[in-house]
PDB file of N, CA, C and O in Angstrom:
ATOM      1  N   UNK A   1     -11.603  11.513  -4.906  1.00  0.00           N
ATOM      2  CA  UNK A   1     -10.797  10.383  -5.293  1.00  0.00           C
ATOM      3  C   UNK A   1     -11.723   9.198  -5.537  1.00  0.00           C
ATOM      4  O   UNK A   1     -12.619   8.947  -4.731  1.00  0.00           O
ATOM      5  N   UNK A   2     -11.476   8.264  -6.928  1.00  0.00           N
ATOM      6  CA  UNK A   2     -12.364   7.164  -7.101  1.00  0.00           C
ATOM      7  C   UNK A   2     -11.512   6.071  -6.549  1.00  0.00           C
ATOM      8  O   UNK A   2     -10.376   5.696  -6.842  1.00  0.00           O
ATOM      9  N   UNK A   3     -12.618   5.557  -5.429  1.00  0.00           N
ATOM     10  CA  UNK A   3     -11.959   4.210  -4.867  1.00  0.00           C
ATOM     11  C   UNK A   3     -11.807   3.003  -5.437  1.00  0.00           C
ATOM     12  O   UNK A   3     -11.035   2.090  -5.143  1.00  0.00           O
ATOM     13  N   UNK A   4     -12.742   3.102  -6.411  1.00  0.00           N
ATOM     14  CA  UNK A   4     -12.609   1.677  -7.105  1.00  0.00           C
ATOM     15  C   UNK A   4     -11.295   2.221  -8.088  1.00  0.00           C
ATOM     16  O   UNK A   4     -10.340   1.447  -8.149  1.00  0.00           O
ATOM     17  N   UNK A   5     -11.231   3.104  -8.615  1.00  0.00           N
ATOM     18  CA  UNK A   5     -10.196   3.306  -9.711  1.00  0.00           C
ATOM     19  C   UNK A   5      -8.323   2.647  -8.933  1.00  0.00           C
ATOM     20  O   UNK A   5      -7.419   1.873  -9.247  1.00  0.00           O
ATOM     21  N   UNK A   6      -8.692   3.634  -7.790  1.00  0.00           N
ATOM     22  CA  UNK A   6      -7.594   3.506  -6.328  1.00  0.00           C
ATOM     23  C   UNK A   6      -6.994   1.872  -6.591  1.00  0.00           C
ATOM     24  O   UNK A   6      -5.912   1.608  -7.116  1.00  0.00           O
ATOM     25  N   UNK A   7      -8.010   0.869  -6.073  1.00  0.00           N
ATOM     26  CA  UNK A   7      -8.208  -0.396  -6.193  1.00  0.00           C
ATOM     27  C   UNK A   7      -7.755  -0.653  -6.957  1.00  0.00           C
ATOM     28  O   UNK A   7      -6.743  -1.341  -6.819  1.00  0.00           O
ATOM     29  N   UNK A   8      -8.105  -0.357  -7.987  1.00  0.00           N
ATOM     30  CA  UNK A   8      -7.617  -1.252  -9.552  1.00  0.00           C
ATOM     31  C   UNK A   8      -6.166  -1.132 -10.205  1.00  0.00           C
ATOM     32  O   UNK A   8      -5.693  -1.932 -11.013  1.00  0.00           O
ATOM     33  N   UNK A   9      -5.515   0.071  -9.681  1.00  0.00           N
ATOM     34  CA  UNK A   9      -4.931   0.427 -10.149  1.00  0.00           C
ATOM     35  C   UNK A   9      -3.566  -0.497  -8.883  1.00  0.00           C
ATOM     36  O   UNK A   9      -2.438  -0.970  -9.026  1.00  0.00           O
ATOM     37  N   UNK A  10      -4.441  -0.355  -7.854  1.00  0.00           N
ATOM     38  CA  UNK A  10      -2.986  -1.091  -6.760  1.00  0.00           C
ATOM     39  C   UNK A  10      -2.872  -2.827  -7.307  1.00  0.00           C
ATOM     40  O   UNK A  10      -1.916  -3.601  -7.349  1.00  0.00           O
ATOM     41  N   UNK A  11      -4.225  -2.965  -7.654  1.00  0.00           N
ATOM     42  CA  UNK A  11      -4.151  -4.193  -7.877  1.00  0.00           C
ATOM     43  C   UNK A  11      -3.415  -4.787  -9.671  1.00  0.00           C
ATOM     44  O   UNK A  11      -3.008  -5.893 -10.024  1.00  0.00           O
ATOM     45  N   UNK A  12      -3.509  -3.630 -10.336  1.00  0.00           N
ATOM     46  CA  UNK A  12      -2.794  -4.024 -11.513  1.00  0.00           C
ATOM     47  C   UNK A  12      -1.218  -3.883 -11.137  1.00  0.00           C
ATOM     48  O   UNK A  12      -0.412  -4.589 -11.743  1.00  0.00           O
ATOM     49  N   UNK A  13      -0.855  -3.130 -10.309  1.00  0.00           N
ATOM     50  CA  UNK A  13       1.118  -3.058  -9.584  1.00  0.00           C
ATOM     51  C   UNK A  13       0.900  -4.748  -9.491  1.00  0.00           C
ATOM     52  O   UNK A  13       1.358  -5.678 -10.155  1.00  0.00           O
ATOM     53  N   UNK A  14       0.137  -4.685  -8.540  1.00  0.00           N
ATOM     54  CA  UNK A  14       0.069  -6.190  -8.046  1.00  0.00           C
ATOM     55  C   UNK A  14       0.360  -7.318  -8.409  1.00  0.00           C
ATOM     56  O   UNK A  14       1.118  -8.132  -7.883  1.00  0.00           O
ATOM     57  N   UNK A  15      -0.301  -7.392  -9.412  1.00  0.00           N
ATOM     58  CA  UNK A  15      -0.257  -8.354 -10.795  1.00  0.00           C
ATOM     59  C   UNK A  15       1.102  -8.372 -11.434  1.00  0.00           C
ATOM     60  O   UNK A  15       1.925  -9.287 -11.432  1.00  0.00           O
ATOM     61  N   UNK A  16       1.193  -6.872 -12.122  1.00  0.00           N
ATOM     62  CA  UNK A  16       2.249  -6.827 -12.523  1.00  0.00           C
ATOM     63  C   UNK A  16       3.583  -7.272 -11.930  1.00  0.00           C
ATOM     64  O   UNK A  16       4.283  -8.107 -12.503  1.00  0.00           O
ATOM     65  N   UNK A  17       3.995  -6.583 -10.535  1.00  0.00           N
ATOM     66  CA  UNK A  17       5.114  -7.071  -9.832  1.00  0.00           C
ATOM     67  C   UNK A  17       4.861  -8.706  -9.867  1.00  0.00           C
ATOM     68  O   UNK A  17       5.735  -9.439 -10.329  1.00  0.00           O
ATOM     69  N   UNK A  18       4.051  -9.052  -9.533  1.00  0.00           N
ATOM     70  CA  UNK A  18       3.658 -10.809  -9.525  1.00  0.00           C
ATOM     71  C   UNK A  18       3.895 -11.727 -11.018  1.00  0.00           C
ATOM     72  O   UNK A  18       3.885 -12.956 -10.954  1.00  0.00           O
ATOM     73  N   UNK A  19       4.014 -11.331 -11.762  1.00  0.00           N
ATOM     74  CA  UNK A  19       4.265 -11.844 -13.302  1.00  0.00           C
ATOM     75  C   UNK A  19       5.882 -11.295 -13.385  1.00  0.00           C
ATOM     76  O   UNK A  19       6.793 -11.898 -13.953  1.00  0.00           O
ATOM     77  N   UNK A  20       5.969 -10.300 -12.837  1.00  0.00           N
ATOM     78  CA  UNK A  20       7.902 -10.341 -13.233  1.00  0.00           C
ATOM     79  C   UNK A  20       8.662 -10.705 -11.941  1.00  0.00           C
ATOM     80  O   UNK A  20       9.803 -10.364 -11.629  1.00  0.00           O
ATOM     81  N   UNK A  21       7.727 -11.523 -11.207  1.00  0.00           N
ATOM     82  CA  UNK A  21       8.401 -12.001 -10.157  1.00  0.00           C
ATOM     83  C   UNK A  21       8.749 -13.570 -10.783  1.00  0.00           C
ATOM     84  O   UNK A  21       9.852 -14.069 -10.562  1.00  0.00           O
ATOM     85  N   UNK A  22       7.804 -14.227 -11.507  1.00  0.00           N
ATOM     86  CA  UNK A  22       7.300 -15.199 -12.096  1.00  0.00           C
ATOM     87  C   UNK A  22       8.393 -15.675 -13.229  1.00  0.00           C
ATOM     88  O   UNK A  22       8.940 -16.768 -13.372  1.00  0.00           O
ATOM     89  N   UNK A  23       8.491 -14.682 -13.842  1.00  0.00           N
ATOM     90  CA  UNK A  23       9.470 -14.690 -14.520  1.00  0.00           C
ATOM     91  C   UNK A  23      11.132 -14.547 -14.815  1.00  0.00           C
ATOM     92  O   UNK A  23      11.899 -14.782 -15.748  1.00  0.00           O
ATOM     93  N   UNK A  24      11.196 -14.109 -13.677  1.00  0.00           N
ATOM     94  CA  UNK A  24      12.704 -13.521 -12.905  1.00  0.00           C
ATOM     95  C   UNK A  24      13.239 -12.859 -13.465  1.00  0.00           C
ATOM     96  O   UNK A  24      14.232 -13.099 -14.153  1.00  0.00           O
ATOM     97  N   UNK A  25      12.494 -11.474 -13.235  1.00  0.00           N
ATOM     98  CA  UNK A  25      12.637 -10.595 -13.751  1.00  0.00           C
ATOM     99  C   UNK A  25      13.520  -9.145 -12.790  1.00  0.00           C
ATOM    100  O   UNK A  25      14.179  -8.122 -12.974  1.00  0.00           O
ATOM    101  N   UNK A  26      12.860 -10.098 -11.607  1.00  0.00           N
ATOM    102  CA  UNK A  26      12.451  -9.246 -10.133  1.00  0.00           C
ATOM    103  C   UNK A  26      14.413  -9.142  -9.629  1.00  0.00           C
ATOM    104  O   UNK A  26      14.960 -10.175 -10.013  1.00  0.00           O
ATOM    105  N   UNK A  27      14.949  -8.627  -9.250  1.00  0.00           N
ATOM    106  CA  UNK A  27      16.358  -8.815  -8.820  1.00  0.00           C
ATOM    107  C   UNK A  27      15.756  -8.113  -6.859  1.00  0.00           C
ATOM    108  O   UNK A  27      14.609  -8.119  -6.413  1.00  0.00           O
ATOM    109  N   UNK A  28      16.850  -7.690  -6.264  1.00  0.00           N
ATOM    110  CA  UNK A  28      16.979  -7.335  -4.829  1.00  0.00           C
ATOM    111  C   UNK A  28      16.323  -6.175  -4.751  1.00  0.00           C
ATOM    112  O   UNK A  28      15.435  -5.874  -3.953  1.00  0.00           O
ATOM    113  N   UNK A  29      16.797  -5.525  -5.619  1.00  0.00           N
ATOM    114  CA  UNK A  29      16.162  -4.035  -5.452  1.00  0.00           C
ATOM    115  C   UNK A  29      14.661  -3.994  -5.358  1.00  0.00           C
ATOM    116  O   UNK A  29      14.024  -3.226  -4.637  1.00  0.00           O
ATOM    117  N   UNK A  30      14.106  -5.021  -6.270  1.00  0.00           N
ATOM    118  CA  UNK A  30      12.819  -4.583  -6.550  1.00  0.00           C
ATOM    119  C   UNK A  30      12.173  -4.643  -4.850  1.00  0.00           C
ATOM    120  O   UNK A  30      11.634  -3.697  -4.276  1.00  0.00           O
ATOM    121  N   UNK A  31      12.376  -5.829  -4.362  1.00  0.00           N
ATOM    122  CA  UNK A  31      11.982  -6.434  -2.627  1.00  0.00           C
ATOM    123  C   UNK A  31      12.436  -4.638  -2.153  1.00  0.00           C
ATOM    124  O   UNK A  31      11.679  -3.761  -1.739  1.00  0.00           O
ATOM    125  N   UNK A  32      13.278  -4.601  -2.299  1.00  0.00           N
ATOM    126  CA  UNK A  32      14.485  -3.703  -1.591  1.00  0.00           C
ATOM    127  C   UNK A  32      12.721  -2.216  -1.593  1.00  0.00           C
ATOM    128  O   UNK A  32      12.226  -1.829  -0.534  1.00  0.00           O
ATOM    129  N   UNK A  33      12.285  -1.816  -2.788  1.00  0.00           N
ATOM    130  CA  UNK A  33      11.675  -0.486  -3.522  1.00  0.00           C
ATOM    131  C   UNK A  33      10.034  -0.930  -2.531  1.00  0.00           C
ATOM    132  O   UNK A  33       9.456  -0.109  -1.819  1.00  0.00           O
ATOM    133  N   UNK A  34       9.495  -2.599  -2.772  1.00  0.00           N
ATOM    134  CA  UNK A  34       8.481  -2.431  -1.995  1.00  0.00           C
ATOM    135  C   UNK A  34       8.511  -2.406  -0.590  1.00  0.00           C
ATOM    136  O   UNK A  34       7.457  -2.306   0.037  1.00  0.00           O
ATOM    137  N   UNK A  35       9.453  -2.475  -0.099  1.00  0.00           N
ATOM    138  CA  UNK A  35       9.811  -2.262   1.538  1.00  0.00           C
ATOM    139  C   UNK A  35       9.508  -1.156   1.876  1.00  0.00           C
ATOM    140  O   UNK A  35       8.730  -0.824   2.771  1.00  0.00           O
ATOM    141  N   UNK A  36      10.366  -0.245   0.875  1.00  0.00           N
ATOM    142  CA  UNK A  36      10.226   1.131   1.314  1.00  0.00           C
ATOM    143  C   UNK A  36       8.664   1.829   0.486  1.00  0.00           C
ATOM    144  O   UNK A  36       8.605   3.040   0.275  1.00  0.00           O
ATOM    145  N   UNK A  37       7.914   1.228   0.231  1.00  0.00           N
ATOM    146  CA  UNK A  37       6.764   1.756  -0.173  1.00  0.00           C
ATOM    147  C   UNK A  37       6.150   1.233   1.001  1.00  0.00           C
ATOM    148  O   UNK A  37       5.603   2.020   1.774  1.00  0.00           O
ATOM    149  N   UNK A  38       6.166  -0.002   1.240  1.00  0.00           N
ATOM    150  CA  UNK A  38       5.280  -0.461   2.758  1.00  0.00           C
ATOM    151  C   UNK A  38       5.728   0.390   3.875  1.00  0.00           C
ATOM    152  O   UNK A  38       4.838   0.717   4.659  1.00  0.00           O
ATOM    153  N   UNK A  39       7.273   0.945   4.184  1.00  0.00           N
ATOM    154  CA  UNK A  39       7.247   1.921   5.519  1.00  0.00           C
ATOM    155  C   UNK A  39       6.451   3.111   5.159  1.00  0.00           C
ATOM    156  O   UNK A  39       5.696   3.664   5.959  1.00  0.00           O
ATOM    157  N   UNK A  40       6.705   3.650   3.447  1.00  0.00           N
ATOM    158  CA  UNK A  40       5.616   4.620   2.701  1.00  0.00           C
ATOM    159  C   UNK A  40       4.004   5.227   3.684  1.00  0.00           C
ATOM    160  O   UNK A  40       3.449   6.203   4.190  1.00  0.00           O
ATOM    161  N   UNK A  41       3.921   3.979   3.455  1.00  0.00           N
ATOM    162  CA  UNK A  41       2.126   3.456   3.952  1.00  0.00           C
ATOM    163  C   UNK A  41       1.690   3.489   5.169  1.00  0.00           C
ATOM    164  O   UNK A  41       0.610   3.939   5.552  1.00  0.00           O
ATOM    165  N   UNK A  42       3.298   2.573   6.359  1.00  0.00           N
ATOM    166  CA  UNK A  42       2.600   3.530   7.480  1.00  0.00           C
ATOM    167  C   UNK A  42       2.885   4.237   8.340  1.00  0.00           C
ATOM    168  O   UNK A  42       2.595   4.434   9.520  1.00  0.00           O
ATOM    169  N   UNK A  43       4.043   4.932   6.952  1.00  0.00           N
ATOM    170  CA  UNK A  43       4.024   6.946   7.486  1.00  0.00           C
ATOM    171  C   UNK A  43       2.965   7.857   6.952  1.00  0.00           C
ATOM    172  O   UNK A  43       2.948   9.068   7.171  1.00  0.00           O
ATOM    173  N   UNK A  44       1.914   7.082   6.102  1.00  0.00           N
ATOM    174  CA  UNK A  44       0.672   7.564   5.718  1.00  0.00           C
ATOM    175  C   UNK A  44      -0.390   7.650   6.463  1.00  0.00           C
ATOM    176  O   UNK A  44      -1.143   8.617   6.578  1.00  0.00           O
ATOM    177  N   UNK A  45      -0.484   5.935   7.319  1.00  0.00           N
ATOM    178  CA  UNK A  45      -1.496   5.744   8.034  1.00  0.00           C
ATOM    179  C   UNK A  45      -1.147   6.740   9.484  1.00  0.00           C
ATOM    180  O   UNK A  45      -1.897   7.381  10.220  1.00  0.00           O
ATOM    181  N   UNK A  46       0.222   6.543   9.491  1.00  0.00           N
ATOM    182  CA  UNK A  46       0.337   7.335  10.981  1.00  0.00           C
ATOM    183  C   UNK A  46      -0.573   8.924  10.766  1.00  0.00           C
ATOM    184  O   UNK A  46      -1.482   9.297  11.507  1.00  0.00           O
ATOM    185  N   UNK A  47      -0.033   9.688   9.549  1.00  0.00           N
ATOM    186  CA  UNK A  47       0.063  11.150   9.214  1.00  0.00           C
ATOM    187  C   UNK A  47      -2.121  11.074   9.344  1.00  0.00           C
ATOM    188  O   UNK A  47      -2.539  12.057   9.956  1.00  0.00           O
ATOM    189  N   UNK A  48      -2.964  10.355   8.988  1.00  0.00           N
ATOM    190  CA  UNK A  48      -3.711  10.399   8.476  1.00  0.00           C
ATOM    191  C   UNK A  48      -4.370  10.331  10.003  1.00  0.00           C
ATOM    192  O   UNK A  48      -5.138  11.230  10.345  1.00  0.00           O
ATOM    193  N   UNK A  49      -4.070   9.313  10.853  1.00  0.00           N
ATOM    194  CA  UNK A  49      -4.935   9.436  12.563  1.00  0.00           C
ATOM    195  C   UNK A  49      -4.449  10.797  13.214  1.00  0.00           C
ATOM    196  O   UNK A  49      -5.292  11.640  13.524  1.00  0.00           O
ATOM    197  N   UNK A  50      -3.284  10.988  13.396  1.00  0.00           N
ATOM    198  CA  UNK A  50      -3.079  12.186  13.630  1.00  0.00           C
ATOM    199  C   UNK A  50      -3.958  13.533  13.277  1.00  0.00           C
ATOM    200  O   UNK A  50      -4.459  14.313  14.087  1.00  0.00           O
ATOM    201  N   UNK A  51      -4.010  13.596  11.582  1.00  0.00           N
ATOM    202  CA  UNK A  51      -4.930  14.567  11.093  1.00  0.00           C
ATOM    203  C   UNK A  51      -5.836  14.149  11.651  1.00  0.00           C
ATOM    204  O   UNK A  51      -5.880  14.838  12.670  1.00  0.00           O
ATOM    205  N   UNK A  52      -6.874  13.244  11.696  1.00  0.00           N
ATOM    206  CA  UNK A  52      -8.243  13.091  11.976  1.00  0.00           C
ATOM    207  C   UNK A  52      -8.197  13.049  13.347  1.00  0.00           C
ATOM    208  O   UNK A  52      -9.242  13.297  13.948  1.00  0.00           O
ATOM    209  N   UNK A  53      -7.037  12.744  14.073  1.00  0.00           N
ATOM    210  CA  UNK A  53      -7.478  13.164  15.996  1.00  0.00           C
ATOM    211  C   UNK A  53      -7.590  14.554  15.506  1.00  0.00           C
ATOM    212  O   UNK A  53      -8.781  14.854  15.584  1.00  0.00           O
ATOM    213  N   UNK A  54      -6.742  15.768  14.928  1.00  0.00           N
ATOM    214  CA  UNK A  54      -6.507  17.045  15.309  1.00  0.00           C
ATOM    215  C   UNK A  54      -7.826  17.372  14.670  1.00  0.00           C
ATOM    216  O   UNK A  54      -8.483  17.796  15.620  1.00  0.00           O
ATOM    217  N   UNK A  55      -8.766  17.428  13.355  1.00  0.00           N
ATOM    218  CA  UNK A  55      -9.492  17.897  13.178  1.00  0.00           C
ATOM    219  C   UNK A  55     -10.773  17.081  13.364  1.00  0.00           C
ATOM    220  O   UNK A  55     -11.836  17.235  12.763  1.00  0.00           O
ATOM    221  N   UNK A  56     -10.464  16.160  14.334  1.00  0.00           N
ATOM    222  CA  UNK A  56     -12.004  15.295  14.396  1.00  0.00           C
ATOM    223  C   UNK A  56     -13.002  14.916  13.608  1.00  0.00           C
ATOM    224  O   UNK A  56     -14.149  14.607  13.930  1.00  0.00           O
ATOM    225  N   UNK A  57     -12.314  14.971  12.143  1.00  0.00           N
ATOM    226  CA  UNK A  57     -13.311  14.743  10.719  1.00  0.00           C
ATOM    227  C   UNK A  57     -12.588  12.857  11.087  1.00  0.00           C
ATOM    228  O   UNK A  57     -11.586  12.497  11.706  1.00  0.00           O
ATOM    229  N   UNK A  58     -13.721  12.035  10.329  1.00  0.00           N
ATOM    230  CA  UNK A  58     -13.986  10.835  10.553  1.00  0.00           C
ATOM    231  C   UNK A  58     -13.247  10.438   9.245  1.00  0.00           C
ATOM    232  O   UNK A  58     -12.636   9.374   9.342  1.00  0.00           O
ATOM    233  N   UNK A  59     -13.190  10.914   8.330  1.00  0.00           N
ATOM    234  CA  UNK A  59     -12.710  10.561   7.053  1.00  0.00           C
ATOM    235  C   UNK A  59     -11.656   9.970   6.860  1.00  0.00           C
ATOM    236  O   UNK A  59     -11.483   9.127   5.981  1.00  0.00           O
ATOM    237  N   UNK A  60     -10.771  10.380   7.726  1.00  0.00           N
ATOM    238  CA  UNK A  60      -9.362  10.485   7.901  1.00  0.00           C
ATOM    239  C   UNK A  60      -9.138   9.007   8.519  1.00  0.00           C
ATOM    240  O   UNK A  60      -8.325   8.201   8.066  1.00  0.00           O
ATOM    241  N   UNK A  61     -10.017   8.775   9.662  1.00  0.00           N
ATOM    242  CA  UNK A  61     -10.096   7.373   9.642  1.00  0.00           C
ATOM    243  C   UNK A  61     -10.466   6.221   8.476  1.00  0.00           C
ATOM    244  O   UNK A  61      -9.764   5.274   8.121  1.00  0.00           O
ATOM    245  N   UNK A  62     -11.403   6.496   8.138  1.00  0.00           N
ATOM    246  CA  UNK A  62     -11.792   5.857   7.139  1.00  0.00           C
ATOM    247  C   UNK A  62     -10.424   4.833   6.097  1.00  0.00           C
ATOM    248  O   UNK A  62     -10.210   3.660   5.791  1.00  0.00           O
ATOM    249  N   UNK A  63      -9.753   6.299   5.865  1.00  0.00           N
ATOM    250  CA  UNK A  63      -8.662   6.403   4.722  1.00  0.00           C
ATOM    251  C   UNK A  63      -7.482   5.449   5.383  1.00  0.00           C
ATOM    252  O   UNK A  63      -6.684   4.827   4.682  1.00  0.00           O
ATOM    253  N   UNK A  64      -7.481   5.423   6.738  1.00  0.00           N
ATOM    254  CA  UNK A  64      -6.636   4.644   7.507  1.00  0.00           C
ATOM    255  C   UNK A  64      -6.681   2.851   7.103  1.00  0.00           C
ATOM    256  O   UNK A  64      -5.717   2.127   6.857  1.00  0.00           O
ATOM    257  N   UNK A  65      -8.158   2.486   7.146  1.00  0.00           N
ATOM    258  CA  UNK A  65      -8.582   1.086   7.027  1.00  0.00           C
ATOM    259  C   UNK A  65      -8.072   1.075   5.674  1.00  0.00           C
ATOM    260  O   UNK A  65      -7.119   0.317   5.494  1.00  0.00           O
ATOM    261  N   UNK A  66      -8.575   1.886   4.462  1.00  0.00           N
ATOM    262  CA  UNK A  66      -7.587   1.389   2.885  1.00  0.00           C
ATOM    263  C   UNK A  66      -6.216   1.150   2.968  1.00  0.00           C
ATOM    264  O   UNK A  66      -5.752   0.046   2.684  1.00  0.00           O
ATOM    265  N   UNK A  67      -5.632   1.945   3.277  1.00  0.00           N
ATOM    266  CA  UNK A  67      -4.054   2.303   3.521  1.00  0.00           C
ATOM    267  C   UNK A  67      -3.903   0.923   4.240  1.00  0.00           C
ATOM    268  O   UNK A  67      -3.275   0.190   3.476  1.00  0.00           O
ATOM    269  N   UNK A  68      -4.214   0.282   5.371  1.00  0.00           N
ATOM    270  CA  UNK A  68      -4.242  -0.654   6.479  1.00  0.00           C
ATOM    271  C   UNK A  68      -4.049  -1.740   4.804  1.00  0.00           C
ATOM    272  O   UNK A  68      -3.064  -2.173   4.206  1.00  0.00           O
ATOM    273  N   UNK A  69      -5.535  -1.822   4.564  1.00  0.00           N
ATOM    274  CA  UNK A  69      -5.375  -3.209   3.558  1.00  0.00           C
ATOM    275  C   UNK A  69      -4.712  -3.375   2.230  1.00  0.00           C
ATOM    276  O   UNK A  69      -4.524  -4.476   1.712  1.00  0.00           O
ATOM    277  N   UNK A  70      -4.284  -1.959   1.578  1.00  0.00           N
ATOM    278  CA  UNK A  70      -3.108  -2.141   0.681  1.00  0.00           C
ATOM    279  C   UNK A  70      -1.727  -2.820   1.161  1.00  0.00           C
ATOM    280  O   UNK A  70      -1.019  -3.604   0.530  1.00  0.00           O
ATOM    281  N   UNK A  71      -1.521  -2.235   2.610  1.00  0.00           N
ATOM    282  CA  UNK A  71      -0.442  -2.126   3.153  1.00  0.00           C
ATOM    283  C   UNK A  71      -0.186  -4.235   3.503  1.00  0.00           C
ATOM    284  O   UNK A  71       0.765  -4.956   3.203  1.00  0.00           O
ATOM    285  N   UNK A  72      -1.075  -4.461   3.986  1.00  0.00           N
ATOM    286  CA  UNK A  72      -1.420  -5.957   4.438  1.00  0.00           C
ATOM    287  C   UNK A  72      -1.456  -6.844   2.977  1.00  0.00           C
ATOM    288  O   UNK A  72      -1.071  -8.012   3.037  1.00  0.00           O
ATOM    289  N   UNK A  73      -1.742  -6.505   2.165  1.00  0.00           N
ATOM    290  CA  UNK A  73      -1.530  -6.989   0.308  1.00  0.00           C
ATOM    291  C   UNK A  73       0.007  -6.909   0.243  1.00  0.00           C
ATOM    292  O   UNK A  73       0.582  -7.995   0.169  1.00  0.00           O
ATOM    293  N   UNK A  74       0.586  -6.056   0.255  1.00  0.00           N
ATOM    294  CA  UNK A  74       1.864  -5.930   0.152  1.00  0.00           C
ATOM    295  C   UNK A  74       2.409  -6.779   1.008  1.00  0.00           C
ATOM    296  O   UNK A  74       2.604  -7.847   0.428  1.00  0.00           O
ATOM    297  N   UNK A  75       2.800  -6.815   2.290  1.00  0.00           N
ATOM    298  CA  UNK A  75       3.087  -7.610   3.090  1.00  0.00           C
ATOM    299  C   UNK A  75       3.168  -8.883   3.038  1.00  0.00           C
ATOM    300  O   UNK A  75       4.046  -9.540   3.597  1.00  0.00           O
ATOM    301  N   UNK A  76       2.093  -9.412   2.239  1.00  0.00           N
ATOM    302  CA  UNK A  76       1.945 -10.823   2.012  1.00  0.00           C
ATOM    303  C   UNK A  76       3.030 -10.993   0.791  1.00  0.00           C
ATOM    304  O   UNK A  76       3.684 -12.022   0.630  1.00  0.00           O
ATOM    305  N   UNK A  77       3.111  -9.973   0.060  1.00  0.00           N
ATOM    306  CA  UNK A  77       3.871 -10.149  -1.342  1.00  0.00           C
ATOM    307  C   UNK A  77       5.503 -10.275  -0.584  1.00  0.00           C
ATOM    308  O   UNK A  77       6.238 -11.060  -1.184  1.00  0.00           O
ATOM    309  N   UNK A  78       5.975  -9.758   0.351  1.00  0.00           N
ATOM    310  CA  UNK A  78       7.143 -10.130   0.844  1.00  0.00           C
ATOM    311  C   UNK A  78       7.394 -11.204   1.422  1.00  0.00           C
ATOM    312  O   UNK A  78       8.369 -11.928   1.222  1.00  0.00           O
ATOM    313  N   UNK A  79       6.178 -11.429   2.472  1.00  0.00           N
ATOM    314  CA  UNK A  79       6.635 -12.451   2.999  1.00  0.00           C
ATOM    315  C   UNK A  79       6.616 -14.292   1.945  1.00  0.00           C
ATOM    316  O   UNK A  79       7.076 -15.389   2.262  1.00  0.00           O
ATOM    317  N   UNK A  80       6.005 -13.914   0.927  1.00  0.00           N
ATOM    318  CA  UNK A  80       5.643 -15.168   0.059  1.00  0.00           C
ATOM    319  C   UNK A  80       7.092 -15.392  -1.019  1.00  0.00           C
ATOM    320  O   UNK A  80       7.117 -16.314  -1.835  1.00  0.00           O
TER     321      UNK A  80
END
């Protein structure tokens, strides 16, 4: 998996949701769709320590801290 691609690509949602927020474009649902992508994230982060306690590969952590700071990007987009 390319991380920078990863990146770019969360960060163009980003943008995007942010310009049709701008524009009022955005209605309830949309808040309503990233909510449930943020619980998404940490039924990801949970699934991902779990794997890496059970197979003791470090990676798995790793993948935790991305997930962590997409998840914390988003967050800010609700609460703002």
């Amino acid at each position: 998996m390319d991380e920078t691609k990863t990146i770019k690509d969360i960060d163009d949602l980003i943008n995007k949701y942010d310009a049709m927020k701008k524009r009022d474009l955005m209605d309830l649902s949309s808040d309503q769709d990233l909510t449930i992508a943020i619980m998404n994230l940490i039924g990801i982060e949970e699934h991902l320590f779990f794997t890496g306690a059970k197979t003791g590969k470090n990676e798995y952590f790793d993948l935790i801290n991305e997930v962590r700071n997409i998840r914390k990007e988003l967050l800010q987009k609700i609460v703002v």
